[in-house]
N, CA, C and O atoms as a GROMACS GRO file, in nm:
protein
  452
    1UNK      N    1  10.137   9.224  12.935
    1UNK     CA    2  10.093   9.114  12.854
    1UNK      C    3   9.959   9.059  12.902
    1UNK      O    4   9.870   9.017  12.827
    2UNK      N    5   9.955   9.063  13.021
    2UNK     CA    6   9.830   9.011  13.087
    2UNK      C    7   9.690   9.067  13.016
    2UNK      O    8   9.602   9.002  12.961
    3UNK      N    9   9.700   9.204  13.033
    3UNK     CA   10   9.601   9.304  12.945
    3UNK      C   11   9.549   9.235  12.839
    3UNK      O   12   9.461   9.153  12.813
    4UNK      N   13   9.666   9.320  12.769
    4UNK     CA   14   9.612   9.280  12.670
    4UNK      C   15   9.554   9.089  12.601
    4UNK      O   16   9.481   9.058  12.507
    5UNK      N   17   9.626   9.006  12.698
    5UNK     CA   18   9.561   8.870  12.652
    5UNK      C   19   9.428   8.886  12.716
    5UNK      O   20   9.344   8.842  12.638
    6UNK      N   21   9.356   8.946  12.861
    6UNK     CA   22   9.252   8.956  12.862
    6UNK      C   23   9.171   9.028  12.750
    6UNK      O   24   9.061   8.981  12.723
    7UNK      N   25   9.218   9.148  12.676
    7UNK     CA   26   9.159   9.176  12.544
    7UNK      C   27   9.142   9.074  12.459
    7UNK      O   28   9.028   9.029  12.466
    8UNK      N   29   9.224   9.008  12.366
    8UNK     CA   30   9.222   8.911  12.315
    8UNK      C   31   9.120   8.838  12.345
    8UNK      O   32   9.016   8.862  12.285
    9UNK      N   33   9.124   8.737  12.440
    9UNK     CA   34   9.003   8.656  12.508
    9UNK      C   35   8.887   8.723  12.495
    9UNK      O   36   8.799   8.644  12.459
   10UNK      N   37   8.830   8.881  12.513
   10UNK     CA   38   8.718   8.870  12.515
   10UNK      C   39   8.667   8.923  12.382
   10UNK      O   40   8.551   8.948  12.350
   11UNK      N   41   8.768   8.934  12.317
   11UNK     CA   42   8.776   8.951  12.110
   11UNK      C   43   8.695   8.815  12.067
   11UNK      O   44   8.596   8.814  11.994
   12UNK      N   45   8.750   8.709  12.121
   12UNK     CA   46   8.701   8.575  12.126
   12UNK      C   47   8.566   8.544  12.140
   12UNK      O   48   8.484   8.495  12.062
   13UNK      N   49   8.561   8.590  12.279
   13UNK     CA   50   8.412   8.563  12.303
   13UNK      C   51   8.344   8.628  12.266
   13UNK      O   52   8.251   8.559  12.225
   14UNK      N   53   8.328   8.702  12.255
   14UNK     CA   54   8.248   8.810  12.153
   14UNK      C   55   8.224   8.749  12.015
   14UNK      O   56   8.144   8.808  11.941
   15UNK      N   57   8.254   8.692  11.993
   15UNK     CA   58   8.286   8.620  11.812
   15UNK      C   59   8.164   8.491  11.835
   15UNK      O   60   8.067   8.455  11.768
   16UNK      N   61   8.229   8.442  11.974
   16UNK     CA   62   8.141   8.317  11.974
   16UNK      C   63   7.987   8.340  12.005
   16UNK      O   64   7.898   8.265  11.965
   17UNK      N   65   7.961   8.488  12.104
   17UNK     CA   66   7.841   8.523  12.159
   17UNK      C   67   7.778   8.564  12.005
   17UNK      O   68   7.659   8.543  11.979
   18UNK      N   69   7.850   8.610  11.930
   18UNK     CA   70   7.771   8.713  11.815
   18UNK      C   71   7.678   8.537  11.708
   18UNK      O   72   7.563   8.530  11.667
   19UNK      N   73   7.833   8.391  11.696
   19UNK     CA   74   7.751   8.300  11.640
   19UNK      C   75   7.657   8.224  11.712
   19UNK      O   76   7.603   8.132  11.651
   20UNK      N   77   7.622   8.247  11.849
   20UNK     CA   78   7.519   8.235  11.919
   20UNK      C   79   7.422   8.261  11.884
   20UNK      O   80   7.322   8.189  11.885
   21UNK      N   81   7.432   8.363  11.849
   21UNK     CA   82   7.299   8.424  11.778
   21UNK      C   83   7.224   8.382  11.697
   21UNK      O   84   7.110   8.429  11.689
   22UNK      N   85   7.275   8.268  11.603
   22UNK     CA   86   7.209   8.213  11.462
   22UNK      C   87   7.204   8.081  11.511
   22UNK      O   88   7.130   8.000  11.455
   23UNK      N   89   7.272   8.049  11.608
   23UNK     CA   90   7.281   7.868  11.609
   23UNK      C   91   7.280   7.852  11.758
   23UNK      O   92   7.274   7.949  11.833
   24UNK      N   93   7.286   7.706  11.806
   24UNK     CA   94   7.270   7.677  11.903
   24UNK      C   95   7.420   7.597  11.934
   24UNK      O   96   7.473   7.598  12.045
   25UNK      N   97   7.467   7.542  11.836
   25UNK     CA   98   7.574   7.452  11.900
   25UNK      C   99   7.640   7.464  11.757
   25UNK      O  100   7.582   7.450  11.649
   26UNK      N  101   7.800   7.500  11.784
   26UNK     CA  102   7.931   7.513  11.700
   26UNK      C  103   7.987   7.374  11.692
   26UNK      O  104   8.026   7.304  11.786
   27UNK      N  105   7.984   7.335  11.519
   27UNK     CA  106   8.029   7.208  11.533
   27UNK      C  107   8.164   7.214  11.432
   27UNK      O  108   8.140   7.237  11.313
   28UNK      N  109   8.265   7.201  11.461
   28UNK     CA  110   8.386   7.217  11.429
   28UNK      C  111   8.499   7.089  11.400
   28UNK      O  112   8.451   6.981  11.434
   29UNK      N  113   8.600   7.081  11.359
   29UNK     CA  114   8.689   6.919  11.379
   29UNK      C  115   8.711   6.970  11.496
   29UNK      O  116   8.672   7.074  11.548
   30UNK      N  117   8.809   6.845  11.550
   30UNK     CA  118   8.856   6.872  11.662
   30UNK      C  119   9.043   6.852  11.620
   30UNK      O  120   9.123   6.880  11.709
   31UNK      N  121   9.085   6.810  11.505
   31UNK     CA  122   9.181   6.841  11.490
   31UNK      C  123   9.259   6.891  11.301
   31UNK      O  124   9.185   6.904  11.204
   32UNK      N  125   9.370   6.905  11.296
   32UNK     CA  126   9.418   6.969  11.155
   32UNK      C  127   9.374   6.843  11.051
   32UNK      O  128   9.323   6.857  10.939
   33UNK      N  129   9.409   6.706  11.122
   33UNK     CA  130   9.392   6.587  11.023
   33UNK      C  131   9.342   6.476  11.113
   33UNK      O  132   9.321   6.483  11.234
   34UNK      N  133   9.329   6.382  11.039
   34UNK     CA  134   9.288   6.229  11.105
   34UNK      C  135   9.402   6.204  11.182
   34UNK      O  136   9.518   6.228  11.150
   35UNK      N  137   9.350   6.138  11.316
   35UNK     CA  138   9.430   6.036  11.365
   35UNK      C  139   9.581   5.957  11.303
   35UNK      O  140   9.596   5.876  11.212
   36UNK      N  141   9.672   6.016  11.388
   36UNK     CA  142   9.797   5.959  11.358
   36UNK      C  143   9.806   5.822  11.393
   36UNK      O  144   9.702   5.765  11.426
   37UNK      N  145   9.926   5.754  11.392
   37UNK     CA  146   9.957   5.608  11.444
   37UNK      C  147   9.998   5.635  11.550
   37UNK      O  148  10.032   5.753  11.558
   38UNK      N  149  10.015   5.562  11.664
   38UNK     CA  150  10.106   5.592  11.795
   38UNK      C  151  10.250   5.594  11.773
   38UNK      O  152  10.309   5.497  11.727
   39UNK      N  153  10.317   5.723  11.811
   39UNK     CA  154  10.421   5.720  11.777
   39UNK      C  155  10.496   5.776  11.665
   39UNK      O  156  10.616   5.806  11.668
   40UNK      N  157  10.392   5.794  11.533
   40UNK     CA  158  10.406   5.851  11.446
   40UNK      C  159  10.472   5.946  11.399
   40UNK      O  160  10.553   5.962  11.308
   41UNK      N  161  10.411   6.019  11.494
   41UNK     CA  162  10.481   6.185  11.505
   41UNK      C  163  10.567   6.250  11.635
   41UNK      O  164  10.598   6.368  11.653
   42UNK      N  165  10.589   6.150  11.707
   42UNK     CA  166  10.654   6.183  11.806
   42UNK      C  167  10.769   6.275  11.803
   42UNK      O  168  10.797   6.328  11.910
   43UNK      N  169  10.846   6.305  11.692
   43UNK     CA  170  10.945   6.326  11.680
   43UNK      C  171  10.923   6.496  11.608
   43UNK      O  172  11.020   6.570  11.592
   44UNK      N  173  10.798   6.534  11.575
   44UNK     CA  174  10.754   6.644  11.549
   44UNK      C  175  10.667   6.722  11.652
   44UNK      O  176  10.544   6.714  11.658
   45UNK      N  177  10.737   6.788  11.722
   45UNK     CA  178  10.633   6.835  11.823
   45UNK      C  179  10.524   6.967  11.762
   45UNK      O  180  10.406   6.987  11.787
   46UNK      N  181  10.593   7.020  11.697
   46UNK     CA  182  10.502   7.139  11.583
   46UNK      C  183  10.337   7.077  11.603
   46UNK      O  184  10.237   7.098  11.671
   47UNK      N  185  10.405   6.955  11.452
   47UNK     CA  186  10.278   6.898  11.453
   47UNK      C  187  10.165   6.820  11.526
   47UNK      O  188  10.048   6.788  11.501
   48UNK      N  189  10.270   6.804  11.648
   48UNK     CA  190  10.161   6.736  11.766
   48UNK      C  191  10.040   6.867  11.823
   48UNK      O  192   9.918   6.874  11.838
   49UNK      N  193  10.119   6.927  11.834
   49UNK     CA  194  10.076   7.111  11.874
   49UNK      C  195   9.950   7.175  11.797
   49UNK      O  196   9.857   7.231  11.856
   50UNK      N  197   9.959   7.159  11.652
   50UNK     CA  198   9.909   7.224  11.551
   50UNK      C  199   9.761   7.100  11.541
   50UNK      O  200   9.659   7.133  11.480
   51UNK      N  201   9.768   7.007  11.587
   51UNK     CA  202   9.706   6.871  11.614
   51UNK      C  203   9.580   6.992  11.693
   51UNK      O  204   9.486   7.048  11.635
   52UNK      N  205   9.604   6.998  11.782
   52UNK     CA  206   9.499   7.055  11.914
   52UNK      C  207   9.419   7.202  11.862
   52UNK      O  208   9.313   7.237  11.914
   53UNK      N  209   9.481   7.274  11.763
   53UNK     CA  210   9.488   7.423  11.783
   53UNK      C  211   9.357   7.424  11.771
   53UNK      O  212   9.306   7.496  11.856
   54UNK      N  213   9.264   7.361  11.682
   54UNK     CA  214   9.129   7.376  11.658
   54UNK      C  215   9.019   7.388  11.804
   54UNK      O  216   8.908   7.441  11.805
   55UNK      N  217   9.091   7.320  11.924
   55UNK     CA  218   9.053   7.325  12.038
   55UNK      C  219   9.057   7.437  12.133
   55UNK      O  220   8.985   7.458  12.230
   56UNK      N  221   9.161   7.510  12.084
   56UNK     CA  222   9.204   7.638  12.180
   56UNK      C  223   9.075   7.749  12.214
   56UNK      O  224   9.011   7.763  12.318
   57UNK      N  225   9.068   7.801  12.120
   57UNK     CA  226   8.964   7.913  12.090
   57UNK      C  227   8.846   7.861  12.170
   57UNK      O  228   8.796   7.966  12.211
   58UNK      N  229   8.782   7.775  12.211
   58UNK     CA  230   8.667   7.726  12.316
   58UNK      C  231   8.785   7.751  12.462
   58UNK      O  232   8.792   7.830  12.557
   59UNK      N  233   8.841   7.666  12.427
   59UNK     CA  234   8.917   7.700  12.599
   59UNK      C  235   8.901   7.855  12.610
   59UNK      O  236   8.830   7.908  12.694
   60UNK      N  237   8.975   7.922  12.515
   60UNK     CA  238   9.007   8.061  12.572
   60UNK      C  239   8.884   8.151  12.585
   60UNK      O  240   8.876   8.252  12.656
   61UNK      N  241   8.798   8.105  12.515
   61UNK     CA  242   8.669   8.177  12.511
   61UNK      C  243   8.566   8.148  12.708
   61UNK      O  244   8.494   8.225  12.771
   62UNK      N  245   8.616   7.999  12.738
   62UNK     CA  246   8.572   7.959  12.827
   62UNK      C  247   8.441   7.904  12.820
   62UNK      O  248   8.370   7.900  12.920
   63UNK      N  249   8.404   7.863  12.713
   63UNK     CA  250   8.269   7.793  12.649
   63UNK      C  251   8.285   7.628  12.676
   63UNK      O  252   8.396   7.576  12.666
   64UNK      N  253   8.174   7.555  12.707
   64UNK     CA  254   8.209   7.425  12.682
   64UNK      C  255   8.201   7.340  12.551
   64UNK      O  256   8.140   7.365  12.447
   65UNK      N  257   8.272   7.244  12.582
   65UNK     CA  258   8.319   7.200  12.433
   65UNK      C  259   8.282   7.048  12.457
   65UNK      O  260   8.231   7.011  12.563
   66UNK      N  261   8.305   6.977  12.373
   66UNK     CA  262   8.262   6.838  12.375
   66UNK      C  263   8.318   6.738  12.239
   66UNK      O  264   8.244   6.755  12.142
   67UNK      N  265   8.403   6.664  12.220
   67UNK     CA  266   8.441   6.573  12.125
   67UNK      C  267   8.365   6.473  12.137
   67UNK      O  268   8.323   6.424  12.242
   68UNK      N  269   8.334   6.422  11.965
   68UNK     CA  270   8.269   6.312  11.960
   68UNK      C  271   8.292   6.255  11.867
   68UNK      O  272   8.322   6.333  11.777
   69UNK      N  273   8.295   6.120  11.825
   69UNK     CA  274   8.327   6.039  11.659
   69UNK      C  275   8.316   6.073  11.585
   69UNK      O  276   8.203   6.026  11.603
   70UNK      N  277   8.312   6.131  11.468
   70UNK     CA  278   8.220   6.168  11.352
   70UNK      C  279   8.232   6.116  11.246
   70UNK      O  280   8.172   6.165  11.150
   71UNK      N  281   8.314   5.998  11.231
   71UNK     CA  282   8.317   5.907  11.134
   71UNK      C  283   8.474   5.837  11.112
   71UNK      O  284   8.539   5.827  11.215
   72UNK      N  285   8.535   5.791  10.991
   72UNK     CA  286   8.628   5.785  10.959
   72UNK      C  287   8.667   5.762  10.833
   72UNK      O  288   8.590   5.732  10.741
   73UNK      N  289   8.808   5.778  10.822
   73UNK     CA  290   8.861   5.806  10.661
   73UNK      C  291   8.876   5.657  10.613
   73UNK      O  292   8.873   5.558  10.686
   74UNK      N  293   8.896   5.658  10.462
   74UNK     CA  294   8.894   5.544  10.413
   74UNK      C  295   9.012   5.469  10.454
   74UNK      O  296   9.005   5.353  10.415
   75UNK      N  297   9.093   5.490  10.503
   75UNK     CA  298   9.169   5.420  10.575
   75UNK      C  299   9.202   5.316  10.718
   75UNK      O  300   9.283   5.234  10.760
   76UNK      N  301   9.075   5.388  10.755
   76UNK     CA  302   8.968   5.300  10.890
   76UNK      C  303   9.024   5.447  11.055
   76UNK      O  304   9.019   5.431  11.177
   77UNK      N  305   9.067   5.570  10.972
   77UNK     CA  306   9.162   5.638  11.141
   77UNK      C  307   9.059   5.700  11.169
   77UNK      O  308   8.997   5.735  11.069
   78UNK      N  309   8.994   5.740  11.310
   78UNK     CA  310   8.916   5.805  11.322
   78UNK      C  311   8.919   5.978  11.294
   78UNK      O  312   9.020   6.046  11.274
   79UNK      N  313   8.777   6.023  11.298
   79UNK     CA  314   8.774   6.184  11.268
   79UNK      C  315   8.683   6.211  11.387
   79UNK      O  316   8.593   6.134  11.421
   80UNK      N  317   8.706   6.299  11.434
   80UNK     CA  318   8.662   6.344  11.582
   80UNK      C  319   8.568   6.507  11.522
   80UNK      O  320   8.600   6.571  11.422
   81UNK      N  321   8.483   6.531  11.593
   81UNK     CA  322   8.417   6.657  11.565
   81UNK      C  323   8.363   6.732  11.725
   81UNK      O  324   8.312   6.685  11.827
   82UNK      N  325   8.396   6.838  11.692
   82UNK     CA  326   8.424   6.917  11.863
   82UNK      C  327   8.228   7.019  11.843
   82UNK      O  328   8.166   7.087  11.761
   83UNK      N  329   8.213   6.969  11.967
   83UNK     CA  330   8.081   7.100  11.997
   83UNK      C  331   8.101   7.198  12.078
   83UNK      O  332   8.170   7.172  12.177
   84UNK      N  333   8.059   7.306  12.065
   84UNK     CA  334   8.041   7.435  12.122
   84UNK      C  335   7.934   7.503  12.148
   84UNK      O  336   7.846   7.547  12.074
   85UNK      N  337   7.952   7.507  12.267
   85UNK     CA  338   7.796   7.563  12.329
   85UNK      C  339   7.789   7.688  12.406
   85UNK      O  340   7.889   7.742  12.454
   86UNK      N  341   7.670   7.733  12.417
   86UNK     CA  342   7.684   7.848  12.498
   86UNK      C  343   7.738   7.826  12.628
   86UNK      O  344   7.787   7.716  12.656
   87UNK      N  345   7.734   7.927  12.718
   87UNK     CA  346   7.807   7.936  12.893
   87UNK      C  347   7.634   7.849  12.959
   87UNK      O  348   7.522   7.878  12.919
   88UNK      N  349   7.666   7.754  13.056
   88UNK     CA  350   7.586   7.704  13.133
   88UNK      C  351   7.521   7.628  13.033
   88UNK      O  352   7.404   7.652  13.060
   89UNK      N  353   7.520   7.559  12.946
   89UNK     CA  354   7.422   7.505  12.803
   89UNK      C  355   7.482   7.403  12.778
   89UNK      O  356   7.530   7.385  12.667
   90UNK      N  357   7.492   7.308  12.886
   90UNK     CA  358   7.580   7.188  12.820
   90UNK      C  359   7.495   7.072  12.795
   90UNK      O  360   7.550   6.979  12.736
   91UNK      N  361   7.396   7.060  12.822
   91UNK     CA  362   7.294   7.004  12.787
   91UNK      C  363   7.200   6.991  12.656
   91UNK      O  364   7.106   6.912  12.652
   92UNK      N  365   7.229   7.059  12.573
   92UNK     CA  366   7.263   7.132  12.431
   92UNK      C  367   7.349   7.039  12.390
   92UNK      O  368   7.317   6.947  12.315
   93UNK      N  369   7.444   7.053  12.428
   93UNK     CA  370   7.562   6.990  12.332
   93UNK      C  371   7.563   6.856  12.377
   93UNK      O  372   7.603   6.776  12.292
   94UNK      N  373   7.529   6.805  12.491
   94UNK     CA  374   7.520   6.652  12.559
   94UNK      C  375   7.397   6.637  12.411
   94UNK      O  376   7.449   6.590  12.310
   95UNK      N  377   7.273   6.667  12.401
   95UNK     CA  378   7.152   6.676  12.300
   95UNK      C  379   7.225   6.627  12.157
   95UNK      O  380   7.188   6.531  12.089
   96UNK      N  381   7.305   6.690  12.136
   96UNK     CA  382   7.387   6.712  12.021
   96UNK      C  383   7.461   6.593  11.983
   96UNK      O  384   7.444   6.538  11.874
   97UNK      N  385   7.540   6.554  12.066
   97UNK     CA  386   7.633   6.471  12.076
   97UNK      C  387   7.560   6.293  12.068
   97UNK      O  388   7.615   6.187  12.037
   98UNK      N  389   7.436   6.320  12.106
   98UNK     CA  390   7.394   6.178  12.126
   98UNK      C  391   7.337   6.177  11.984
   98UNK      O  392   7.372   6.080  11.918
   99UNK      N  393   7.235   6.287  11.906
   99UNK     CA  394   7.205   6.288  11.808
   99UNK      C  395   7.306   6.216  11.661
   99UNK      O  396   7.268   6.143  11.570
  100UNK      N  397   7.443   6.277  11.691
  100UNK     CA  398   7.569   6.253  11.598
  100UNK      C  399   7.527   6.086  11.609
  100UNK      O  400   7.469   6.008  11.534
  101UNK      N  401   7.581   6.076  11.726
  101UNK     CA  402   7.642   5.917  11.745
  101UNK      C  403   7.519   5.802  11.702
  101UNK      O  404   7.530   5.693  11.647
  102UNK      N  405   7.413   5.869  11.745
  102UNK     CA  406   7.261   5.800  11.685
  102UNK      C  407   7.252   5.762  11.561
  102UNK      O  408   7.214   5.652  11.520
  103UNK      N  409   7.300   5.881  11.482
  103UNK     CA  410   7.268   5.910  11.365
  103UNK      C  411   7.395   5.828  11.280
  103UNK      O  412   7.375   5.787  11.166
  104UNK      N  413   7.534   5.806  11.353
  104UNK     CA  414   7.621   5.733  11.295
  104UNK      C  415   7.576   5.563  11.240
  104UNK      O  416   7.560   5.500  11.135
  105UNK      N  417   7.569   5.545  11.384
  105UNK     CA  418   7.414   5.413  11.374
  105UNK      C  419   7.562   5.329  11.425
  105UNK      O  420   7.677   5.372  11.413
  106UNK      N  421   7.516   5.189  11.489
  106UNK     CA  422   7.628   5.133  11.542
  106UNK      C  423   7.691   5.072  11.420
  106UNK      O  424   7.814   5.066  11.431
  107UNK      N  425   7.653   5.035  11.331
  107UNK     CA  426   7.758   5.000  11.211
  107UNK      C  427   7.828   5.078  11.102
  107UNK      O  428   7.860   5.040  10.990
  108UNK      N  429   7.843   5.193  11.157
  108UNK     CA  430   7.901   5.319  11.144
  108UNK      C  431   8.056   5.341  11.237
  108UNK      O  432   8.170   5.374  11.203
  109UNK      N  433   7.997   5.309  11.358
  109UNK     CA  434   8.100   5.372  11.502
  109UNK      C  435   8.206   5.226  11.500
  109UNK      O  436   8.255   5.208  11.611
  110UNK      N  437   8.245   5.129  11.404
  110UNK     CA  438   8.375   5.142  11.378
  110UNK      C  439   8.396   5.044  11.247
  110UNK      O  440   8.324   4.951  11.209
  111UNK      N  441   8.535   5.102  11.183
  111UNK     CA  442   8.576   5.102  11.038
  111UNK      C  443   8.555   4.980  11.003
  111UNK      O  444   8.548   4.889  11.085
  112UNK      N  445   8.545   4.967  10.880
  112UNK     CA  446   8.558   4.824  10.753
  112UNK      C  447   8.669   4.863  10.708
  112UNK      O  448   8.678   4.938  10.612
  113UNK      N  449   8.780   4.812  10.779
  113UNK     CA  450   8.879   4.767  10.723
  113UNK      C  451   8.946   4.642  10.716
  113UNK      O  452   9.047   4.630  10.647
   0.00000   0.00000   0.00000
């Protein structure tokens, strides 16, 4: 099993090295939906699980990653958006990340509700 998950993994990275190529930083959600309530879903672990999965593929690739605000739904829950950067390039995505939040503007970074 080992093997072959090291295959796997570098199926991965390979995917991420090849969108390297066109871009500088992978900007992705960071989860399936908005922000739950506390507690909400406690009782569904699936969906707590299925919550993260968008995160995996950077771990396994071993790339750094980075969450940041990216707005929110009309309901006031936040939406999170994940960066991806090359190996050693985190400075890139630190670049990135301040740009978002800049660009949110502070009467943006939290809801009218």
């Amino acid at each position: 099993y080992y093997k072959k998950a090291c295959q796997v993994r570098r199926l991965i990275q390979n995917d991420f090295l090849k969108a390297f190529g066109a871009c500088d930083v992978l900007v992705s959600p960071v989860t399936a939906q908005p922000a739950f309530k506390i507690g909400e879903q406690i009782k569904d672990p699936l969906a707590m699980y299925l919550n993260d999965i968008y995160t995996t593929s950077t771990n396994l690739a071993g790339l750094p990653g980075l969450s940041v605000p990216g707005g929110w739904t009309k309901s006031g829950l936040p939406v999170g958006v994940q960066l991806t950067g090359r190996h050693f390039d985190e400075q890139t995505i630190f670049n990135a990340a301040f740009a978002i939040e800049r660009g949110l503007g502070p009467e943006k970074r939290v809801p009218n509700v």
